[in-house]
C-alpha positions in Angstrom: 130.6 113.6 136.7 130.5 117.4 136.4 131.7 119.5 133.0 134.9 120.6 135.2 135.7 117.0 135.8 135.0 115.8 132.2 137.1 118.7 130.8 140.2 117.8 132.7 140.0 114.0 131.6 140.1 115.2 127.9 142.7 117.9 128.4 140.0 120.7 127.2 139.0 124.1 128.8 135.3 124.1 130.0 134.5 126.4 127.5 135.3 123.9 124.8 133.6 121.1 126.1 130.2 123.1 126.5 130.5 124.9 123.2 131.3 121.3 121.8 128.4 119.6 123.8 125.9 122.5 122.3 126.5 122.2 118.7 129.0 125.7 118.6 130.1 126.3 114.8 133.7 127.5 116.4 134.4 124.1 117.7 135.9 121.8 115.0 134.2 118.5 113.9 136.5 115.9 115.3 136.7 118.0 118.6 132.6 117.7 118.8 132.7 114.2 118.6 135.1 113.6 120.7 133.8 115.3 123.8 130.4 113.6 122.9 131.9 110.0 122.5 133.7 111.6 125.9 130.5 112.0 127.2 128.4 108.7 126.9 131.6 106.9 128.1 131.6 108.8 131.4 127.9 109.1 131.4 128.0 112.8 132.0 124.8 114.7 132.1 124.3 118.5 132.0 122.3 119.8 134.7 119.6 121.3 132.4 118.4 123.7 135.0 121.3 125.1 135.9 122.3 124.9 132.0 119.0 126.6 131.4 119.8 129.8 134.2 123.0 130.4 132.5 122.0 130.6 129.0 118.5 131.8 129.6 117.0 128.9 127.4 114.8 126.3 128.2 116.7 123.2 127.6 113.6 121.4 125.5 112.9 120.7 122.6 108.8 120.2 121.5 107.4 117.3 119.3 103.6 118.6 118.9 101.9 115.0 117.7 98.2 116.3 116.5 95.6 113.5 116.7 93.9 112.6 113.6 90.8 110.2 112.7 92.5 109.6 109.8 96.1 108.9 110.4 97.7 107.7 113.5 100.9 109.3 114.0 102.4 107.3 117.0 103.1 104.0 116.2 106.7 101.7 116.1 108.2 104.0 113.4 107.2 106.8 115.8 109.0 105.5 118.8 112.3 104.3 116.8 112.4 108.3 116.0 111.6 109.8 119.2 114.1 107.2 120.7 117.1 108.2 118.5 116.5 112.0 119.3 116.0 112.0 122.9 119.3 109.8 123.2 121.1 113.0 120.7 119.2 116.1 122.6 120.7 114.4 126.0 123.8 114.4 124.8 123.6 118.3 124.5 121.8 118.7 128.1 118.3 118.8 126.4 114.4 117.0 127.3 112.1 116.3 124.6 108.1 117.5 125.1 105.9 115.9 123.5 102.3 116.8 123.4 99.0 115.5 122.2 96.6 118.0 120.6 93.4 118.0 118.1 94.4 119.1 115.1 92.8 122.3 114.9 94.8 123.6 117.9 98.1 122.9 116.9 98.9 126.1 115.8 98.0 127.6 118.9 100.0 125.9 120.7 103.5 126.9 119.1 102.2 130.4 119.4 101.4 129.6 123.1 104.9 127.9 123.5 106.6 130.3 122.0 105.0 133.5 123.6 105.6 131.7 127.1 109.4 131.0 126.4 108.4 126.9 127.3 110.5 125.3 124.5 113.4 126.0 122.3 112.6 124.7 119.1 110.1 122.1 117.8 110.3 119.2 115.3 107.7 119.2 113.0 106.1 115.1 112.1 104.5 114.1 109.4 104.7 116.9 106.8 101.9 117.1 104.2 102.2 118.5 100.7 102.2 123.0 101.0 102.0 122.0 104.8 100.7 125.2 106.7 102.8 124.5 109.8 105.8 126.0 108.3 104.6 129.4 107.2 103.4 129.8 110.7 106.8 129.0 112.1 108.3 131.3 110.2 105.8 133.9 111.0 106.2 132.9 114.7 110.0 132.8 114.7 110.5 129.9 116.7 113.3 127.6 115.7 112.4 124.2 113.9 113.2 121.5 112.1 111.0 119.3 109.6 111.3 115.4 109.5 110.7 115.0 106.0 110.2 117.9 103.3 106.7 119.8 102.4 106.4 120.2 98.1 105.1 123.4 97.3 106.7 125.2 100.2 109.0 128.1 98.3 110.1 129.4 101.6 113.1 128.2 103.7 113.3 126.0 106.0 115.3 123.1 107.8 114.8 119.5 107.4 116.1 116.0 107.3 114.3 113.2 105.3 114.8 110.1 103.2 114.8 109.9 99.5 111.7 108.6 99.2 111.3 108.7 95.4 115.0 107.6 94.6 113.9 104.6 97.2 110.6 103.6 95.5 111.8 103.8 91.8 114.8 101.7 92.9 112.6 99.1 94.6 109.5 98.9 91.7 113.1 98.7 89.1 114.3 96.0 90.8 111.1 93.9 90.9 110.8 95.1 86.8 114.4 93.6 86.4 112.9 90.5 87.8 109.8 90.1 84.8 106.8 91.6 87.2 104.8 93.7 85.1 101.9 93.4 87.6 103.0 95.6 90.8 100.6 96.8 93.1 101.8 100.0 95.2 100.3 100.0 98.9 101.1 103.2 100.2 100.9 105.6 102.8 98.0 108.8 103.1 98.9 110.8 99.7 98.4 114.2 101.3 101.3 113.4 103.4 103.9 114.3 101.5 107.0 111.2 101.5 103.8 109.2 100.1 103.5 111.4 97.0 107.3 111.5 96.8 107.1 107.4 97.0 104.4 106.9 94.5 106.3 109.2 92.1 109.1 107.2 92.5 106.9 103.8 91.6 105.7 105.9 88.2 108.9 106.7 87.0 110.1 102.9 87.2 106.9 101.8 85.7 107.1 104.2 82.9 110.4 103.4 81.9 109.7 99.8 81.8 106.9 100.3 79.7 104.4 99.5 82.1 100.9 101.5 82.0 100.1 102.1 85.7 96.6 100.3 86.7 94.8 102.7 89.2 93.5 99.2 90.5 96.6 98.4 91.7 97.1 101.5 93.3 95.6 102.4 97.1 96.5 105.3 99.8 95.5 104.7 103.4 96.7 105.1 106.8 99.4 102.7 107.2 98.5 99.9 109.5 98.8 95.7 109.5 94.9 95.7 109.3 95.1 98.0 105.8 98.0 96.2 104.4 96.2 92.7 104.8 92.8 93.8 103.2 93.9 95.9 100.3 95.7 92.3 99.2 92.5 90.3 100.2 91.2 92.6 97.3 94.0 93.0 95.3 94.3 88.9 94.9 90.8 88.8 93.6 91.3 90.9 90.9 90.7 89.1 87.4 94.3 90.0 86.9 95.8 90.1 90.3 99.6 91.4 90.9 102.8 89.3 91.1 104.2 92.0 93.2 103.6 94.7 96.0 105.7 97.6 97.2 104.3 98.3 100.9 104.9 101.9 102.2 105.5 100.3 105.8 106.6 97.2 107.9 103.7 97.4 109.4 101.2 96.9 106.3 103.7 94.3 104.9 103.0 92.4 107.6 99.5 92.3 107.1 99.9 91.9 103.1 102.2 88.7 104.3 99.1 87.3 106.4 96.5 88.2 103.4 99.2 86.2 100.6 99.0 82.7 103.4 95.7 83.0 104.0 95.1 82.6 100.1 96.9 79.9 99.6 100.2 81.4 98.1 103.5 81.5 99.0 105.7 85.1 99.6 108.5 85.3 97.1 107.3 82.2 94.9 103.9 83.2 93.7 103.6 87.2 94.9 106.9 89.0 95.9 106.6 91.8 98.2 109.1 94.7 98.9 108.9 97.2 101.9 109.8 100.2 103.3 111.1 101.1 107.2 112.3 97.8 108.3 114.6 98.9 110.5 112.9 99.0 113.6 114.0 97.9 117.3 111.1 96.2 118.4 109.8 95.2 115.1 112.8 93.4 113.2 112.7 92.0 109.9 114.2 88.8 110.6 117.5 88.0 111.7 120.6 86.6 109.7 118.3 86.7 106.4 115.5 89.4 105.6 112.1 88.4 105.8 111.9 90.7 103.8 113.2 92.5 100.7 113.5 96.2 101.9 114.2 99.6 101.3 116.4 100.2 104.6 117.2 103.6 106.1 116.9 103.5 109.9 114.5 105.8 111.5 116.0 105.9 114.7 119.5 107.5 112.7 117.3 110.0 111.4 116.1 110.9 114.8 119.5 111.0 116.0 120.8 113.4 113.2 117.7 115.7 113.3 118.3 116.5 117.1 121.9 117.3 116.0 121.1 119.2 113.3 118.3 121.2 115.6 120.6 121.8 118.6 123.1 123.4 116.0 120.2 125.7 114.4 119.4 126.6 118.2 122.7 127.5 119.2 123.1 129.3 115.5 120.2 130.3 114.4 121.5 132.9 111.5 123.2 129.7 110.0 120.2 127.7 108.8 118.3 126.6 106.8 120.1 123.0 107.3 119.3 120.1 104.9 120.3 116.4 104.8 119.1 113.4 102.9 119.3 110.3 103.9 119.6 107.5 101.0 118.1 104.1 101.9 120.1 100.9 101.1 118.0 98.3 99.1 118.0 94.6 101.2 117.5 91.6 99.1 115.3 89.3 101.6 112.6 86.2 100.8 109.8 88.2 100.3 111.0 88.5 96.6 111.9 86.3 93.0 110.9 86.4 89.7 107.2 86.3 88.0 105.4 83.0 87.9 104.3 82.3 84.6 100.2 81.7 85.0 98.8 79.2 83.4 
């Protein structure tokens, strides 16, 4: 189907349906989404070439993933993200690059991409605390979009993240409300900055419970099954080990779920354990009852609304910066009950 033919089924001029398919401010809300619901249901794809020759972009959008001895960016989360934005940048005639690079080159490489004309914007993974990436961006003047936020950065800039402290004071609360005084926090690389955000979040709940946090129970790596299953190995031979453990990831929790059977105790009876990003496609926390108790915001939505959001900055640039939070839903699953009493 081609945009004359799509136009005509919905009773719109071609100009409306392409202003409306790239994110135009002028075109109302409920006008947008119905051309794109319009769209998937008569599979129509703009020709991105020919989209390109006429507006003298493009058509892609770059992902610049930097590899890293210490922290492996592409992994299930990863994939749920790139999965929801390709499926939204499609929608508006656009192709996702993404690109493997040592770190120390990845700066380069939006300079390269940006002097060449290659792209039309980038997303930005992975944000650390006063990340340097976005200063250059703005020097550079290439349109972006951050997934997540950078603390200490002063200068504007677009993004679209969860609330990672709301979501990590809520989840150590609820595990307080339940008598655990004992709570281990197994959490992300604390450089990056959601982690600082989520083990701000755990502070604040311990402090007003009362509780004086134990640096013993605390521990920042790279967050993987293998990690999440050896920092409880050690963690449950503490003299006084923890009733409870807020994992910054499905994947550790599933390694912190192998470490509690392999020592003889049972998840949710004698050591309750609460996670974060269980909401994946190909990783799924159970079916019609949790595995585990989560904190829930879907990654692959978040991928989904940043390509939106992007597109529009693209197609408007003088009306960013855009922001959006995303607020994740607590899930009560079987990973959690109250403290055990130890004899």
């Amino acid at each position: 189907m081609n945009l004359k033919t799509l136009a005509e089924k919905l009773g719109l001029s071609q100009t409306t349906v392409s202003r409306a398919l790239n994110g135009y401010p002028e075109v109302s809300e409920a006008t947008r989404l119905r051309v794109q619901d319009a769209a998937v249901r008569f599979n129509y794809r703009p020709n991105s070439r020919a989209k390109g020759l006429a507006t003298g972009r493009s058509m892609v959008v770059a992902q610049i993933v930097p590899g890293s001895s210490e922290h492996e960016m592409v992994n299930p989360i990863f994939g749920d993200f790139v999965g929801g934005a390709t499926e939204a940048l499609a929608r508006f005639g656009y192709d996702m690059m993404i690109s493997r690079v040592l770190e120390d080159d990845e700066g380069k490489i939006y300079r390269e991409l940006h002097a060449r004309g290659a792209v039309d914007a980038v997303i930005l993974q992975g944000p650390s605390v006063e990340d340097p990436r976005i200063p250059l961006l703005n020097e550079i003047g290439m349109p972006y979009i951050v997934h997540g936020r950078s603390t200490g950065i002063t200068a504007p800039y677009s993004w679209v993240d969860v609330n990672n402290k709301r979501s990590f004071r809520r989840a150590t609360q609820f595990l307080t409300d339940l008598g655990h005084r004992r709570i281990a926090l197994i959490n992300g690389l604390e450089y990056m900055d959601f982690a600082q955000r989520r083990r701000s979040g755990y502070q604040e709940a311990l402090d007003a419970a009362g509780i004086a946090a134990d640096p013993a129970l605390m521990c920042s790596a790279d967050m993987t099954e293998g990690y999440g299953y050896r920092e409880t190995r050690r963690l449950l031979h503490l003299a006084d080990p923890p009733t409870a453990i807020l994992s910054a990831s499905m994947l550790a929790a599933i390694g912190i779920r192998r470490a509690i059977q392999e020592s003889g105790l049972t998840m949710g009876r004698d050591v309750s354990v609460i996670t974060h990003d269980d909401d994946l496609s190909y990783l799924r926390n159970g079916d019609d009852i949790p595995i585990f108790t989560a904190t829930r915001a879907s990654v692959r939505a978040a991928g989904a609304i940043l390509a939106e959001q992007l597109v529009a900055l693209i197609s408007a640039p003088e009306s960013g910066p855009v922001h959006h939070m995303i607020e994740a839903e607590l899930v009560v699953g079987g990973s959690t009950g109250p403290a055990r009493r130890r004899t």
